[in-house]
N, C-alpha and C positions, 0 to 999 in steps of 0.2 A: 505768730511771728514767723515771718521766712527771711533765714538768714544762710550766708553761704560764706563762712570767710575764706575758703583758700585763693580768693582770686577778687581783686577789686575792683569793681568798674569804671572803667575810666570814665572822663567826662565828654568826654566828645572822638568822633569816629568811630570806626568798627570796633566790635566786640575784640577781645586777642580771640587766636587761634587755637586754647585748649576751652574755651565759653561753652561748648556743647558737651563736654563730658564733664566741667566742675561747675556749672549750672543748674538750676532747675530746670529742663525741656524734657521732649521725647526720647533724645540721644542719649542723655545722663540715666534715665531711669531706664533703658535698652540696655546700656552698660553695666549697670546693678544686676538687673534679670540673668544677664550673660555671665557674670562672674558664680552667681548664686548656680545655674543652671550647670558649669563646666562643675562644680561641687558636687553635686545631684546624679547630672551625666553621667562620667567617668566609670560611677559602679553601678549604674542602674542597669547591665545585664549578669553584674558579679551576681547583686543581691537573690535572685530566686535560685539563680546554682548553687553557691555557695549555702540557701536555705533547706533545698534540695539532699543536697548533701549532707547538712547537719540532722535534719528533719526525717529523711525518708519516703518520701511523698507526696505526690501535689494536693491530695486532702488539704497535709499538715502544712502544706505549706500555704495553704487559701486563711486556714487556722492560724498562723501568725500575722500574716496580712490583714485581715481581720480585727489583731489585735493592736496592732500598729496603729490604724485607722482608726481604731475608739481614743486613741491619743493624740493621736493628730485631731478630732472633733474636741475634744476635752480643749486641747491648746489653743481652738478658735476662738470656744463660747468665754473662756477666761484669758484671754490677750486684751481685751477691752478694758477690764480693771487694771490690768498691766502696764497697756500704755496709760492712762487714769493716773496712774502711779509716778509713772519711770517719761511718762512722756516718749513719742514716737520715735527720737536719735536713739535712746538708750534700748529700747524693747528692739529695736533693729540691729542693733549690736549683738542684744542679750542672744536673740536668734541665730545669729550668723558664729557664735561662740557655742550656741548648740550644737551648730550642725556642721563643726569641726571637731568637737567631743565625741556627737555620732561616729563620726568613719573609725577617729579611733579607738572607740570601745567596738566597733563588727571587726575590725582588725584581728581581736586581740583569738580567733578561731576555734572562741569556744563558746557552747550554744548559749550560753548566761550570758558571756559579753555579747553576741552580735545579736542577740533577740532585747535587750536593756538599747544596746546602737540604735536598730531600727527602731523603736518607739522613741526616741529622742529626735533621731532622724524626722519622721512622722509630724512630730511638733514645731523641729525649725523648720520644715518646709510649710506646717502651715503658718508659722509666723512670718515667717518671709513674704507671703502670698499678700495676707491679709494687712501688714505693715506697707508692701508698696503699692498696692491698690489703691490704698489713704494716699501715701504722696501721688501718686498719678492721680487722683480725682482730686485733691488740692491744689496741685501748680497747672493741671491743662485744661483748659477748658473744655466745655462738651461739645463745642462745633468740631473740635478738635479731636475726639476720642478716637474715630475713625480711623484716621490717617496715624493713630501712635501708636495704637491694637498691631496692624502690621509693622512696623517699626521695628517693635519691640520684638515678636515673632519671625523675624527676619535675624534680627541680632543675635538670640540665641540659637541659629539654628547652627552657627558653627560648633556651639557644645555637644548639641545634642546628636551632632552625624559623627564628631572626631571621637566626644566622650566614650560610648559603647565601643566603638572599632577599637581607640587605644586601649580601653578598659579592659575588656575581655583577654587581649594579648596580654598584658601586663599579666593579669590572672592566671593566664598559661604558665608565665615565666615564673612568679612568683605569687600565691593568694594575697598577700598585703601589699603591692606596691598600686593599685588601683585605691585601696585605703589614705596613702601615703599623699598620691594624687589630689585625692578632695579634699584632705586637709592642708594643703598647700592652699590649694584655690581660696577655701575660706579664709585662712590667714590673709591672705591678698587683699579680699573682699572686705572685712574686717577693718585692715589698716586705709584700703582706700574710702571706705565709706565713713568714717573716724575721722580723717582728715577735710574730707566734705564739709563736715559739721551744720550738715542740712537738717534742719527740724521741719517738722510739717504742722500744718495749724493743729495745736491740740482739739483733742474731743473734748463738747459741752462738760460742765461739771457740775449740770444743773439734774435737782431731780434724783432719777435712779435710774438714770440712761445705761447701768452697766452692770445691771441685773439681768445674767442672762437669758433666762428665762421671759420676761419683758422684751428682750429684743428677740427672741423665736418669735412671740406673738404676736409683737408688732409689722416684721416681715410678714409673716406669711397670711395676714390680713389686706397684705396687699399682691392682686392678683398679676400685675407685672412683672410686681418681684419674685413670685413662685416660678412664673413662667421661665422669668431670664435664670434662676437656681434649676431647674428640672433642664433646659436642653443644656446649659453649661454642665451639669452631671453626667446627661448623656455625652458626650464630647470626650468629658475626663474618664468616663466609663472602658471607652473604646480602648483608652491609652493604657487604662493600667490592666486590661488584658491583653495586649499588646507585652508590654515591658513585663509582666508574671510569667504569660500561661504559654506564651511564645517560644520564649528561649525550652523551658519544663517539654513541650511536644517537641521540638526537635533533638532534644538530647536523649528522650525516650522513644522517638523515629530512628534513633543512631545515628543521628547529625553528628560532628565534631561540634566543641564549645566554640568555637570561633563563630561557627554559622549563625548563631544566635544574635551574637556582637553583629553581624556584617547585616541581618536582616532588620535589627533595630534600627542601623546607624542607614540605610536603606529609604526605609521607613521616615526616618526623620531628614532626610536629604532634602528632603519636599517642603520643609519650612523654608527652604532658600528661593521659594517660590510664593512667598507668605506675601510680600506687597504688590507683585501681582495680582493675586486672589484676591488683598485688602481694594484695592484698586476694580476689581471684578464684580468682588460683593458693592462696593457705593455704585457702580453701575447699572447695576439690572435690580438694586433693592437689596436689602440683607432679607428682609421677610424671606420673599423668593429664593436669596441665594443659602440661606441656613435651610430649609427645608431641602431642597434642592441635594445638599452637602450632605444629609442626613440620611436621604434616601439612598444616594449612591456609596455610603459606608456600610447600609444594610444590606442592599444587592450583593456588594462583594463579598462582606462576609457570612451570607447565605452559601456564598459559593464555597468559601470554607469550608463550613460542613459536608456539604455536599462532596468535596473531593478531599477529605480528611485526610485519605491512605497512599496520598502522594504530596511528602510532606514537601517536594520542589516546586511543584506548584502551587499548594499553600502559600509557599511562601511570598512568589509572584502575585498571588490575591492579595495578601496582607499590603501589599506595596501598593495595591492599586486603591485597596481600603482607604489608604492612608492619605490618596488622595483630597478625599473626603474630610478626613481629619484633621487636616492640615490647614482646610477654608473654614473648618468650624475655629479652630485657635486664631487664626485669622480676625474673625469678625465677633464671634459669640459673646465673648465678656462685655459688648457695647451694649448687647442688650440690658445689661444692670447698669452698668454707668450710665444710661442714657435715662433709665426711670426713676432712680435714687433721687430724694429729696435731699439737695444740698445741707441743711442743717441736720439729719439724721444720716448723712452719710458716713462717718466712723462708725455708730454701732452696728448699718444696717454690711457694711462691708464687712462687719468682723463674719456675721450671720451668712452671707452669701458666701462669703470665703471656704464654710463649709463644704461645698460641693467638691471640691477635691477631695477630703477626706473621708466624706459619705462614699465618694466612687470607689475610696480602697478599703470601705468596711462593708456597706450592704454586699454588693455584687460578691467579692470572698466568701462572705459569711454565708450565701447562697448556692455558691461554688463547692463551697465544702462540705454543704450537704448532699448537692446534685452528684460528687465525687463517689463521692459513699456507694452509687447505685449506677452512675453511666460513666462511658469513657471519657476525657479530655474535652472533645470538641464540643461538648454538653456547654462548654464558656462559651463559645461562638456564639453557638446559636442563641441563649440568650441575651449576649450581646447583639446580633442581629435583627430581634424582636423588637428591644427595646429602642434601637435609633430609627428604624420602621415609627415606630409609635412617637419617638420625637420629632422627626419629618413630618409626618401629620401636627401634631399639638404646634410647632413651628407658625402653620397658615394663620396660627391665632395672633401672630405680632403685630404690633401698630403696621399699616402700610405705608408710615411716613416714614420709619425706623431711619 
């Protein structure tokens, strides 16, 4: 059932003028992503300082990350029994009432509270993920996936350039009022998506669709679907050494904490150029244009390493990186929404939702070992490697994508 009551449809002539954000479309779920995202935002260059901080170390701090990420995997493979349960309104709630608990247990600046935060954090972001995925492959259709991939990537890009800039200052001023911030937002989030009172078609209840082990191996028997989960991995890869290992090297360059902030928000400035690119990639091919995107996040951040020990122009690489990363957010999730078989599309979404939180457990857990034995930029580079090798695997896409 799709129901929406805050607004009724008249019976003849135009929609009213609030129809795009208290409807089902592209607009309404842009605006979800956007609230979720200024939540997210806001402390996403506190979190590795402040980890830094408590921690001592970019090891230890790969080492929490790491542990995050096994909870955010944990919250994807069993969200499916959840919504099952609670159905899609309520698990959407349940998430976004996480991940206003998150901010304020890291708040509370001590290493129990903000390491319990972030592994909650962890979870409502993967539930958020994987909840609106479900509504966006339920209300839009797939001729349509194209044109709302940038939409939606365009809409949060004001969280993502304002969140870090104000985040970081705040921090300066005071360590919780960036906390205080994304617990605001959720509340927002919360009552306006409460008031929607949007359901999305529940998942089958036939069978044992929501054994999750059954749904790992029914994905990854399908080689579309590995495909479209391995370059979406690479993609999310990029970013969360970005948002970690970034801010950690410039504060240990003798940046100020500000630069960190201003290199993220930098960085994410370039989503404001997201339906462009979305516009770019249906152009010339997503095949072409994701390999394409892949290639040139590897280049530059080849050049990372390569000029490690000036960390200003690092930083100017990382921006040009982001380029790159900006057309994969862009377009790349269509690759799964485009191969998903409609009737297994909630369990196989719960499954591909993964990929975010695989990107903040493997690569960490990698990092923290490669920590132990080289410097810092040791993350580059194997980030560098790896979107190399996804720009290739890339050519493998349908060429009708």
């Amino acid at each position: 059932m799709r129901t929406v009551a805050l607004a009724a449809r008249p019976p003849l002539g135009r929609p009213p003028w609030h129809a795009p954000v208290t409807r089902p479309g592209p607009v309404l779920f842009a605006t979800l992503f956007t609230l979720d995202s200024i939540a997210r935002a806001i402390i996403a260059p506190v979190i590795p300082l402040e980890a830094l901080h408590l921690l001592g170390s970019a090891r230890n701090v790969s080492v929490a990350v790491t542990v995050a990420g096994i909870d955010g995997v944990c919250m994807s493979l069993v969200l499916p029994t959840i919504i099952h349960r609670w159905r899609p309104r309520a698990s959407y709630l349940l998430a976004i009432a996480l991940l206003g608990i998150a901010s304020l247990m890291m708040a509370s600046q001590t290493l129990t509270g903000f390491g319990l935060g972030w592994m909650l954090r962890a979870m409502a972001a993967a539930g958020l993920l994987g909840l609106l995925n479900i509504y966006i492959a339920g209300f839009i259709e797939k001729r349509d996936l194209a044109k709302s991939e940038p939409l939606r990537t365009f809409f949060s890009a004001t969280a993502w350039v304002g969140g870090p800039f104000l985040g970081i200052r705040l921090y300066e001023w005071s360590p919780i009022l960036p906390f205080l911030v994304s617990i605001a937002a959720a509340i927002i989030l919360f009552i306006y998506f409460r008031a929607l009172n949007l359901q999305a078609p529940s998942p089958s209840l036939s069978g044992t669709s929501f054994t999750p082990l059954r749904n790992i191996s029914r994905f990854f028997v399908q080689k579309r679907l590995v495909l479209a989960w391995v370059l979406n991995f690479g993609r999310e890869m990029w970013w969360v050494t970005l948002f970690t290992y970034a801010p950690i090297y410039l504060v240990q360059a003798g940046k100020p904490n500000v630069e960190a902030g201003d290199l993220i928000s930098s960085c994410t400035a370039l989503l404001f150029v997201s339906l462009f690119l979305g516009w770019l990639g249906r152009r010339i091919g997503l095949r072409r244009f994701i390999a394409g995107a892949f290639i040139w996040v590897s280049a530059a951040t080849f050049a990372v390493v390569w000029f490690s020990d000036d960390p200003d122009l690092v930083s100017h690489l990382l921006i040009v990186s982001a380029v790159g990363a900006v057309s994969l957010d862009s377009v790349c999730v269509v690759t799964f929404l485009r191969a998903v078989r409609g009737w297994e599309r909630p369990q196989m979404t719960m499954v591909f939702s993964i990929y975010r939180d695989a990107a903040a457990l493997i690569p960490p857990a990698i990092f923290a070992l490669l920590l132990s034995f080289f410097p810092l930029p040791v993350v580059f580079l194997v980030n560098a490697t790896f979107a190399l090798f996804c720009g290739l695997l890339a050519l493998k896409l349908p060429r009708g994508l």
